[in-house]
N, CA and C atoms of all chains as a GROMACS GRO file, in nm:
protein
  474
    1UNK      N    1   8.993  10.047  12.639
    1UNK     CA    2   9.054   9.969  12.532
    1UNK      C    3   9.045  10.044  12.399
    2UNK      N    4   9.127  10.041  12.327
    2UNK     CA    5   9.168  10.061  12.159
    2UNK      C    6   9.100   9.986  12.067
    3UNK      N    7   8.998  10.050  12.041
    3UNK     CA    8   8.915   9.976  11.930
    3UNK      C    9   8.956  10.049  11.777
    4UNK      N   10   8.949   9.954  11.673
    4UNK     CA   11   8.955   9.953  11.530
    4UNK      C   12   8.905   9.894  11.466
    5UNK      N   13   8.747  10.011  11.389
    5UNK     CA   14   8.681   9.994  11.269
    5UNK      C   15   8.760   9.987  11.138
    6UNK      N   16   8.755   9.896  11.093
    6UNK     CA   17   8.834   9.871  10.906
    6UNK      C   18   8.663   9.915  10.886
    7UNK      N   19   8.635   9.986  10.754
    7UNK     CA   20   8.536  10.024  10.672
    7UNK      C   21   8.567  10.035  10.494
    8UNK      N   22   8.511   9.954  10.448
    8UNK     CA   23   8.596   9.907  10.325
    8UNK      C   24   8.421   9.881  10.242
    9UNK      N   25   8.446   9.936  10.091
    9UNK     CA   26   8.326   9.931  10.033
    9UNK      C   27   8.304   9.799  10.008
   10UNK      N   28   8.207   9.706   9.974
   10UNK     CA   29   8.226   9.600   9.964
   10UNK      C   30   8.240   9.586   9.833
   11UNK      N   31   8.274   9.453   9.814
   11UNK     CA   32   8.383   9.369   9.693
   11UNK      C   33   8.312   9.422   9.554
   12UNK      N   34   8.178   9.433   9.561
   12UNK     CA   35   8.126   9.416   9.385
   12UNK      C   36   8.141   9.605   9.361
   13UNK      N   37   8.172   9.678   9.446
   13UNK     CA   38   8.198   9.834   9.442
   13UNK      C   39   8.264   9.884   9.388
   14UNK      N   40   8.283   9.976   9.307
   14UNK     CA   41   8.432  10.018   9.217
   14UNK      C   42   8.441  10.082   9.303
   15UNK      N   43   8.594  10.091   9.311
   15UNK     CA   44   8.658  10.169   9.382
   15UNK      C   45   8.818  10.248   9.338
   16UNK      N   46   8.764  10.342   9.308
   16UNK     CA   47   8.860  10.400   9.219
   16UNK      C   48   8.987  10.443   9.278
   17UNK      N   49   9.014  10.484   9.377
   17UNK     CA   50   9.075  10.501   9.475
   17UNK      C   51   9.250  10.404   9.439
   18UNK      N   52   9.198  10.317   9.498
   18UNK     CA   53   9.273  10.208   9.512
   18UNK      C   54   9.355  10.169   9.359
   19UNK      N   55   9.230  10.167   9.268
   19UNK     CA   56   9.299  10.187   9.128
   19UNK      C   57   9.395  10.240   9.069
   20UNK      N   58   9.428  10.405   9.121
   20UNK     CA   59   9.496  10.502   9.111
   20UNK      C   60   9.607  10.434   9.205
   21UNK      N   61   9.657  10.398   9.307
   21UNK     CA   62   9.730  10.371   9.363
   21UNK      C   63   9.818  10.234   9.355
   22UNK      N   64   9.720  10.114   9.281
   22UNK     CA   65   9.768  10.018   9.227
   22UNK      C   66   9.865  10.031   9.100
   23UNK      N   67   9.778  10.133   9.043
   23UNK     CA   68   9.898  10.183   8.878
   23UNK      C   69   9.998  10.262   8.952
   24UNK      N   70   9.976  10.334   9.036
   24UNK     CA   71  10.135  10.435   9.077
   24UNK      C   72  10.231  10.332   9.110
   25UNK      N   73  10.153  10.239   9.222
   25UNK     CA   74  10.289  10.136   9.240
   25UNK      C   75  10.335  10.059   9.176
   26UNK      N   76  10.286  10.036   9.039
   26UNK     CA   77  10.306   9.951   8.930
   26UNK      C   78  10.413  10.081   8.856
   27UNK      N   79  10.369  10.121   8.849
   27UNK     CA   80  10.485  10.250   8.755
   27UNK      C   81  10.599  10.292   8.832
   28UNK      N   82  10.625  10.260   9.003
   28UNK     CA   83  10.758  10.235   9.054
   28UNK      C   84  10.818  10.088   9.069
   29UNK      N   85  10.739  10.024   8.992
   29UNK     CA   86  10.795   9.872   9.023
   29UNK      C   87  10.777   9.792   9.067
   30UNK      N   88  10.617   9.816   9.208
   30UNK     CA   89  10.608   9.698   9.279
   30UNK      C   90  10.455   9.673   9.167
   31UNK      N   91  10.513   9.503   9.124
   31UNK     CA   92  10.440   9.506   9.038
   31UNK      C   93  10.314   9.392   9.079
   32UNK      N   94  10.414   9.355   9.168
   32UNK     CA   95  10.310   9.230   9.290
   32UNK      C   96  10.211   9.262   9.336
   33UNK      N   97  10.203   9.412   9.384
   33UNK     CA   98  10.101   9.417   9.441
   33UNK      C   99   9.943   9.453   9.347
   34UNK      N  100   9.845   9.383   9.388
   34UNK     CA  101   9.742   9.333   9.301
   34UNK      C  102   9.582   9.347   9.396
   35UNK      N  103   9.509   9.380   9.326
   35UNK     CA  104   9.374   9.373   9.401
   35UNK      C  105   9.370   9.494   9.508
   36UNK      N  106   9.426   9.633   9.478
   36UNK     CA  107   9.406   9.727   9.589
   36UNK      C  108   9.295   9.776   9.619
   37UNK      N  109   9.255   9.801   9.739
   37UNK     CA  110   9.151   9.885   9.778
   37UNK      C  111   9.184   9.980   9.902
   38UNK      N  112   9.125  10.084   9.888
   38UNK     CA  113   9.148  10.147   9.986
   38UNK      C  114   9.009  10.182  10.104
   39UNK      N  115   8.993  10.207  10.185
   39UNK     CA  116   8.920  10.207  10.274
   39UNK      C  117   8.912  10.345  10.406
   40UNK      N  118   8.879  10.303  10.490
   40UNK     CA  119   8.852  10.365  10.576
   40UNK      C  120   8.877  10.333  10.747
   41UNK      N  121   8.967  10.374  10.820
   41UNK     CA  122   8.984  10.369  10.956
   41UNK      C  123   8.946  10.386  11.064
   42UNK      N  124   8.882  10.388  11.192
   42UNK     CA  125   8.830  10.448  11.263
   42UNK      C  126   8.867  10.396  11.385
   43UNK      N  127   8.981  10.466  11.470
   43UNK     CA  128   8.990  10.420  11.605
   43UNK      C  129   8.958  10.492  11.670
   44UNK      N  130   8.905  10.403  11.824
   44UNK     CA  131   8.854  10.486  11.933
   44UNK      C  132   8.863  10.446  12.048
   45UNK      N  133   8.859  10.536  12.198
   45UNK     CA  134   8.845  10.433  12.298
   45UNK      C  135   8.731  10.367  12.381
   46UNK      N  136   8.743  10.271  12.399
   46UNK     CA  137   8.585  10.245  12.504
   46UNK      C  138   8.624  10.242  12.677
   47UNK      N  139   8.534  10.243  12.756
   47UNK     CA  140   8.601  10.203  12.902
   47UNK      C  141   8.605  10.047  12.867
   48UNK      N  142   8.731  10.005  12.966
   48UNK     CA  143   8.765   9.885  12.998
   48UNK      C  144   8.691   9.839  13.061
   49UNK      N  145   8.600   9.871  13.131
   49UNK     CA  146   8.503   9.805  13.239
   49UNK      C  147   8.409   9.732  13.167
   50UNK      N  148   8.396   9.764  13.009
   50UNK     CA  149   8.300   9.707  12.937
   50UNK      C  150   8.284   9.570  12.909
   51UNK      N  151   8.144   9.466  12.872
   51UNK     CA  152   8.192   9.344  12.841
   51UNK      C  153   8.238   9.352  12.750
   52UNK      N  154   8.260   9.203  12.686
   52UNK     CA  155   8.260   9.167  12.519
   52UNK      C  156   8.122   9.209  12.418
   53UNK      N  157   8.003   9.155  12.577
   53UNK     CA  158   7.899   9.165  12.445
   53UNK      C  159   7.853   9.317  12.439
   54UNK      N  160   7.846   9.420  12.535
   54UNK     CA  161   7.822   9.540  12.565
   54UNK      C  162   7.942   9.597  12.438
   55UNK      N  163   8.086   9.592  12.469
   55UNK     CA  164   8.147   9.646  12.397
   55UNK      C  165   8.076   9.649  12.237
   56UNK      N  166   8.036   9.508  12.182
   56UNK     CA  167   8.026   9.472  12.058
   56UNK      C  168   7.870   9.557  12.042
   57UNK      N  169   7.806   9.535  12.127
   57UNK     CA  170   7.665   9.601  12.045
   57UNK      C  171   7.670   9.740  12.084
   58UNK      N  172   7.771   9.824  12.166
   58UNK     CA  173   7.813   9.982  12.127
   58UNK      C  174   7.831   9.997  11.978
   59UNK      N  175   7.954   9.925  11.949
   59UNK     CA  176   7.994   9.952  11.818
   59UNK      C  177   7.876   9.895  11.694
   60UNK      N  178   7.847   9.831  11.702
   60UNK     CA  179   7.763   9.764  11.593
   60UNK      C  180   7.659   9.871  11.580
   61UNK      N  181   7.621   9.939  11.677
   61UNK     CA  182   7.477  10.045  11.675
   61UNK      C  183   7.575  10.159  11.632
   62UNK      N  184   7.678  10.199  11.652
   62UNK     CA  185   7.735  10.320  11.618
   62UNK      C  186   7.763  10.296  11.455
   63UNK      N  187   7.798  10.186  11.424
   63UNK     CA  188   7.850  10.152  11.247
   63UNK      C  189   7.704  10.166  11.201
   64UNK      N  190   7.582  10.080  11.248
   64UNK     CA  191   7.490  10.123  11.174
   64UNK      C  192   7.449  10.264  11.197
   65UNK      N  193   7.397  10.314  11.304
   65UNK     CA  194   7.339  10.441  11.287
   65UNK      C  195   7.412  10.538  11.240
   66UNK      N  196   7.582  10.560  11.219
   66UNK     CA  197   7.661  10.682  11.168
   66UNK      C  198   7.752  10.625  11.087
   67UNK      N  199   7.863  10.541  11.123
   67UNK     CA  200   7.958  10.526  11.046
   67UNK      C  201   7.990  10.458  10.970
   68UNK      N  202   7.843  10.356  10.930
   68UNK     CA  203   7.884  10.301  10.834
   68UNK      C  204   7.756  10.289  10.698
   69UNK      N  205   7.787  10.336  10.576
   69UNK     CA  206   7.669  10.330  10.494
   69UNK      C  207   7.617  10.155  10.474
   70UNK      N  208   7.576  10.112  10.530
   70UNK     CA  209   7.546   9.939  10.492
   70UNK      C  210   7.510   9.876  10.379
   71UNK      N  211   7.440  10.008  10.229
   71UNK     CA  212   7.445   9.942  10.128
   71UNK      C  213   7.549   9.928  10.044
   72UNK      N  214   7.633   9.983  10.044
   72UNK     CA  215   7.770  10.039   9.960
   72UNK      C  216   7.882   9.986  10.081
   73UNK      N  217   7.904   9.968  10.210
   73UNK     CA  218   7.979   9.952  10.261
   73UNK      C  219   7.992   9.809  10.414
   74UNK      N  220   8.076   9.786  10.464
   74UNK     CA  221   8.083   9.706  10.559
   74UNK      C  222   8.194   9.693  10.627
   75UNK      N  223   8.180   9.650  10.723
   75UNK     CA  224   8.295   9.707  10.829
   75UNK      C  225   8.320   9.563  10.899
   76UNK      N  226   8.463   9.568  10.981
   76UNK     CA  227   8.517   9.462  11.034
   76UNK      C  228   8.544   9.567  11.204
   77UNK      N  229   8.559   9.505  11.261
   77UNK     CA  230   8.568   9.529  11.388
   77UNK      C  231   8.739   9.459  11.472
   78UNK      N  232   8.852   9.481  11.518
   78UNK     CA  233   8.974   9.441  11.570
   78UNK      C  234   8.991   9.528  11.684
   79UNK      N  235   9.012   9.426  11.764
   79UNK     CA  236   9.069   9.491  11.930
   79UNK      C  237   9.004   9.515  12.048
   80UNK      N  238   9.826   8.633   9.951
   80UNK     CA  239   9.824   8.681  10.070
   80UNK      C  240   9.707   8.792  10.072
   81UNK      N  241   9.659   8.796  10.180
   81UNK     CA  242   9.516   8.964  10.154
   81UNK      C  243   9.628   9.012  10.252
   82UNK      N  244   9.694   9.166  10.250
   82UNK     CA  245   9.758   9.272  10.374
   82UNK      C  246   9.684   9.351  10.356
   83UNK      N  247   9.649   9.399  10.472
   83UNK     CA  248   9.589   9.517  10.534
   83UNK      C  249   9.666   9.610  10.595
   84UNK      N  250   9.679   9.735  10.553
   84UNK     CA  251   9.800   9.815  10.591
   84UNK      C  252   9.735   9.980  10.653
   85UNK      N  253   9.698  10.010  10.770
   85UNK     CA  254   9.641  10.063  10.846
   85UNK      C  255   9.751  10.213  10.867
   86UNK      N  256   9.693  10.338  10.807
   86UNK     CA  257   9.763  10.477  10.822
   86UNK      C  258   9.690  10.556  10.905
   87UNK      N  259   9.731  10.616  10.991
   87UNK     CA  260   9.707  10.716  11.062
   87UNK      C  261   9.805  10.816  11.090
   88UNK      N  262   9.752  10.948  11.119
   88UNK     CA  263   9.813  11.063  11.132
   88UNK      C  264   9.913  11.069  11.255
   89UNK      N  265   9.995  11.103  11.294
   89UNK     CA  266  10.066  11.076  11.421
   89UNK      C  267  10.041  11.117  11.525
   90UNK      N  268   9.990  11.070  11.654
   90UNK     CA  269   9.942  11.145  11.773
   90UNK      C  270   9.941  11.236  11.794
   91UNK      N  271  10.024  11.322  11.747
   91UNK     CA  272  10.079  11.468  11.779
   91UNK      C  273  10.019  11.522  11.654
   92UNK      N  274   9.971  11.484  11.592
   92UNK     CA  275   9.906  11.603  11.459
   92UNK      C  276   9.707  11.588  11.518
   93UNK      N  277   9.658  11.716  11.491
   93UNK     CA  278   9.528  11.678  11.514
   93UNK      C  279   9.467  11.598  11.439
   94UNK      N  280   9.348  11.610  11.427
   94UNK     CA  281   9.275  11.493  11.327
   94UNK      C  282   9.130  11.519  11.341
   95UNK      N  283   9.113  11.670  11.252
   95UNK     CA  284   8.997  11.685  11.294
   95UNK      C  285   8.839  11.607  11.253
   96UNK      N  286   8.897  11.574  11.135
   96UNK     CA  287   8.741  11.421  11.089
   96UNK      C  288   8.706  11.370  11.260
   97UNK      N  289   8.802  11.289  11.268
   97UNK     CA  290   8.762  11.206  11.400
   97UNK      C  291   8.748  11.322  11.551
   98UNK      N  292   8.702  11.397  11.540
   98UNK     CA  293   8.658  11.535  11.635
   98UNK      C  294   8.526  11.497  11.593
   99UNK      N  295   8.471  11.540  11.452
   99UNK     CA  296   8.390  11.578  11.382
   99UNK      C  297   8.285  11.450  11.421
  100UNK      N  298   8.344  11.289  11.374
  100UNK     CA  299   8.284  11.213  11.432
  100UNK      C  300   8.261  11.153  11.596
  101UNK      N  301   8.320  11.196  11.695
  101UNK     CA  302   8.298  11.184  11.799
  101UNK      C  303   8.233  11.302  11.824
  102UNK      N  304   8.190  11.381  11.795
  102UNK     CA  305   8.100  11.536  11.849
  102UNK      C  306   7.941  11.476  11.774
  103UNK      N  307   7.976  11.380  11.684
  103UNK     CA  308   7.819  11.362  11.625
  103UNK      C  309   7.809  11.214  11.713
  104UNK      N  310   7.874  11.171  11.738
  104UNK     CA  311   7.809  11.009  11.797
  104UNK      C  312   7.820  11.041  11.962
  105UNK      N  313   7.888  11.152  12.038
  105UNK     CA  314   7.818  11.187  12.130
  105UNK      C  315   7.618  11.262  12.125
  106UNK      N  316   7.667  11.350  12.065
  106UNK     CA  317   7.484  11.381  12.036
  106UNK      C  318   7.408  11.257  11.986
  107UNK      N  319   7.471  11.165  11.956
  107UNK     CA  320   7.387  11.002  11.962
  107UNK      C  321   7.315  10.929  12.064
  108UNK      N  322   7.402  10.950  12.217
  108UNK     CA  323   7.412  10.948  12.313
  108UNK      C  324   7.500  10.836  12.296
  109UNK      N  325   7.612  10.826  12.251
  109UNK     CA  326   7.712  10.709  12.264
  109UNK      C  327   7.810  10.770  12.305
  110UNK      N  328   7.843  10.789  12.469
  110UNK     CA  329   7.944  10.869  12.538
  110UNK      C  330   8.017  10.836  12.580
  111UNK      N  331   8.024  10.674  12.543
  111UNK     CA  332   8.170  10.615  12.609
  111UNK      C  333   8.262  10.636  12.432
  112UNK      N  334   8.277  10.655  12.367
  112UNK     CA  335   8.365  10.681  12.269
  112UNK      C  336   8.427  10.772  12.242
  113UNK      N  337   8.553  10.771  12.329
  113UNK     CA  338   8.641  10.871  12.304
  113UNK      C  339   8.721  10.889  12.244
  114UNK      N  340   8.840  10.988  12.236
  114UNK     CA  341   8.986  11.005  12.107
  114UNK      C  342   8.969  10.888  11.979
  115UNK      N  343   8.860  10.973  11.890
  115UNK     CA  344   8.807  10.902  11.826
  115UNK      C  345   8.922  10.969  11.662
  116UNK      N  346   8.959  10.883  11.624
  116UNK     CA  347   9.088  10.939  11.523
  116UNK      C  348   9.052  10.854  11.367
  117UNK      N  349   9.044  10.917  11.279
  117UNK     CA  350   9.004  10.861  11.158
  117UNK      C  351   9.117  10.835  11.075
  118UNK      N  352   9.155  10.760  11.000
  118UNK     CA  353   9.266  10.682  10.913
  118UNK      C  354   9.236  10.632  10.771
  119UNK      N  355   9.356  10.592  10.743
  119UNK     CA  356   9.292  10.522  10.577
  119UNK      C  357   9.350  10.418  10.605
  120UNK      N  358   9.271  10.290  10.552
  120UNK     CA  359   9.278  10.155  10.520
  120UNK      C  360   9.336  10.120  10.400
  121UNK      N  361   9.433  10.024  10.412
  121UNK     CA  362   9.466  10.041  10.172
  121UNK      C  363   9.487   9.838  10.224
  122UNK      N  364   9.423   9.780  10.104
  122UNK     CA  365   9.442   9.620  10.134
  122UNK      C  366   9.480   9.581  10.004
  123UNK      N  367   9.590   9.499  10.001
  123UNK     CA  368   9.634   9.456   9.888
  123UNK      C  369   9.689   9.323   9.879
  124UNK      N  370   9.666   9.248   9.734
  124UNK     CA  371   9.712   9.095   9.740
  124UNK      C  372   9.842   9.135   9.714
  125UNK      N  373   9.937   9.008   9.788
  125UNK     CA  374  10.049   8.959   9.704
  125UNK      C  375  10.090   8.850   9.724
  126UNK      N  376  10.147   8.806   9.585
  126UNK     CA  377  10.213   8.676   9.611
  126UNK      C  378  10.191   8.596   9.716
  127UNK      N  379  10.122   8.410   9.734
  127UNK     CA  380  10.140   8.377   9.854
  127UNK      C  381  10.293   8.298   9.877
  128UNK      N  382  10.390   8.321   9.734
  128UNK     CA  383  10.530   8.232   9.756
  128UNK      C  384  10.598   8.347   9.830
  129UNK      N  385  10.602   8.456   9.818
  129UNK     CA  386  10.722   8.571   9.920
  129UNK      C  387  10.692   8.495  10.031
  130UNK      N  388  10.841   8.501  10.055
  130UNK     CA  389  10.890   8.509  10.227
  130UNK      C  390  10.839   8.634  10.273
  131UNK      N  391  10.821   8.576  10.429
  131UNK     CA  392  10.773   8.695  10.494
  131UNK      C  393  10.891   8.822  10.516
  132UNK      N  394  11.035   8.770  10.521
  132UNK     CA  395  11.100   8.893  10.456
  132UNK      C  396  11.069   8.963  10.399
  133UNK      N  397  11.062   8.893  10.221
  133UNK     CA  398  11.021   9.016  10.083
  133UNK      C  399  10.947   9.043  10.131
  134UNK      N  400  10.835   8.994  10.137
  134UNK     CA  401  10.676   9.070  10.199
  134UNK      C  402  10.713   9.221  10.290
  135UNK      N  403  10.743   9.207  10.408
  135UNK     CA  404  10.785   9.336  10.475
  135UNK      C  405  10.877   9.383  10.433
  136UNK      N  406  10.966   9.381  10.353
  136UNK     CA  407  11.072   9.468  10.299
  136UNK      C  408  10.980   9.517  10.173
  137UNK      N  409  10.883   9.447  10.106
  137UNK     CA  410  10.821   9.502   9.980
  137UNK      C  411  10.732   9.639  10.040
  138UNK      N  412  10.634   9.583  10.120
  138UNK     CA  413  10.560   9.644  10.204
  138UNK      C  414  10.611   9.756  10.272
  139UNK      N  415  10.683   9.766  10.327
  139UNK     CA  416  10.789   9.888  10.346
  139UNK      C  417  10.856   9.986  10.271
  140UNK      N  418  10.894   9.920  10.175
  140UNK     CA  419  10.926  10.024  10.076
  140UNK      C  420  10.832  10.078   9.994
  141UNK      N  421  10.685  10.014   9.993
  141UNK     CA  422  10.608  10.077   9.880
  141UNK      C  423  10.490  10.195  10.015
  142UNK      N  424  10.582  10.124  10.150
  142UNK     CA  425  10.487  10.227  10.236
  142UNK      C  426  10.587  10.396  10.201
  143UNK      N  427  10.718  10.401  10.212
  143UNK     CA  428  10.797  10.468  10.249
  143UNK      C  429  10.770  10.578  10.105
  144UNK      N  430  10.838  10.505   9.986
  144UNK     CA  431  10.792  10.542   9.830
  144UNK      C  432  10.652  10.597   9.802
  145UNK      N  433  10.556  10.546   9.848
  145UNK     CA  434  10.418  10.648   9.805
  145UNK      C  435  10.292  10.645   9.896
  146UNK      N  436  10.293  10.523   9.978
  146UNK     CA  437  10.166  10.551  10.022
  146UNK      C  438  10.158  10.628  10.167
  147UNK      N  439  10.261  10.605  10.236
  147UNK     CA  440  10.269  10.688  10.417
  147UNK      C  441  10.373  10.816  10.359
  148UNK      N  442  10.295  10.927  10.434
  148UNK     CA  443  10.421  11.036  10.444
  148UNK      C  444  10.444  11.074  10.592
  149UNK      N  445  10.601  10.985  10.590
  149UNK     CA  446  10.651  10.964  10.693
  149UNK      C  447  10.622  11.075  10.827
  150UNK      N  448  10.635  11.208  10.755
  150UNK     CA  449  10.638  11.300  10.860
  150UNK      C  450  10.515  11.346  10.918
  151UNK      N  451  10.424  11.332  10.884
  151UNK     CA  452  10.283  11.312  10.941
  151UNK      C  453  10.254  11.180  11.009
  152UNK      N  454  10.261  11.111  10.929
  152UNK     CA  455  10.170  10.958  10.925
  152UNK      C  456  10.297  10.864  10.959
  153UNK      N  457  10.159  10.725  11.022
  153UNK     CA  458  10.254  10.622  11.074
  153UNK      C  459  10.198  10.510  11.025
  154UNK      N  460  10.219  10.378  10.990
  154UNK     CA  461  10.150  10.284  10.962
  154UNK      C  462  10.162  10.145  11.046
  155UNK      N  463  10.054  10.095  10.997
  155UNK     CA  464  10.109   9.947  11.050
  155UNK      C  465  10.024   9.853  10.970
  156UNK      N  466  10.076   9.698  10.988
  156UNK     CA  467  10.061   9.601  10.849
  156UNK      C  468   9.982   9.456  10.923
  157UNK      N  469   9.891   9.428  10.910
  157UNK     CA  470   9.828   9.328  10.960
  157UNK      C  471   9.831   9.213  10.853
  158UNK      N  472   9.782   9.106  10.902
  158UNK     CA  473   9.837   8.990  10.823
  158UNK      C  474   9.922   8.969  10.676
   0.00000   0.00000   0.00000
């Protein structure tokens, strides 16, 4: 199966990133769009043979021990 | 609305970050994680009155205009 880590700094974080990209799209016009952040992706595959709960505590030990910083950051899990 | 708008490089281009991180979370001993491919996340409010039309026609054009380059990268748009 197709797993996808979202990794996104959390909310009280500046994130400058996103800043820069909120004014570009404001300076072509889309002026709606509001509150950007940008983040981080990470897909991968697991075997299908896996459970739900096996699948989930692979990933949860892999976000903490490598891919995810936990004071500055936090992650969502889809798929 | 919160969108979450998910970029990645196109199958056919390498992607060496996500090499980089599957060569370190194997020496983890986490060996079921394979074609491990790294991306950028960008999340942005808008409007909750747009139709889901404007919405994907906005979203589309501000993917096309600055944030995906088409000929590499592919995206896709979650809620």
């Amino acid at each position: 199966m197709r797993i996808k880590i979202l990794i996104r700094l959390k909310s009280q974080i500046l994130e400058p990133q996103g800043k820069v990209i909120e004014h570009s799209l404001n300076n072509l016009g889309f002026n709606e769009f509001n509150n950007i952040r940008q983040g981080k992706l990470i897909e991968l595959d697991l075997p299908d043979n896996l459970s739900k709960e096996e699948k989930d505590q692979k990933i949860d030990s892999a976000c903490k021990k490598l891919l995810v910083n936990d004071i500055i950051e936090e992650y969502e899990v889809l798929g």
